[in-house]
N, C-alpha and C positions, 0 to 999 in steps of 0.2 A: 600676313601681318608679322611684325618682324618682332623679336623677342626682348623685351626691355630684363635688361640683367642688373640697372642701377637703377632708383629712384631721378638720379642725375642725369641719365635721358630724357625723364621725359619733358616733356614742352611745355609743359604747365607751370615745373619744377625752373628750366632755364628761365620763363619768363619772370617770374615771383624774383628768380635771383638781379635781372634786368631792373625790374619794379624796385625792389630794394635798395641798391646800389642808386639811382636815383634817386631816391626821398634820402640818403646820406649824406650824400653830395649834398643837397638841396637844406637838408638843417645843419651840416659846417657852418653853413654862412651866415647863421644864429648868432646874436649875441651870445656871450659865455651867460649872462644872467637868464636867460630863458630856460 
């Protein structure tokens, strides 16, 4: 098993980041009054 040295390996961490950046994307395109 290989040695995680950042929080930012691991795969839980990249996907949350993946997650995230979607739903941003996705409320931009919100009216400004919402």
């Amino acid at each position: 098993m290989p040695t995680i040295k950042s929080f930012e390996e691991l795969t839980v961490w990249k996907d949350a980041r993946k997650f995230a950046n979607k739903i941003y994307n996705l409320t931009k395109k919100f009216p400004k009054e919402e």
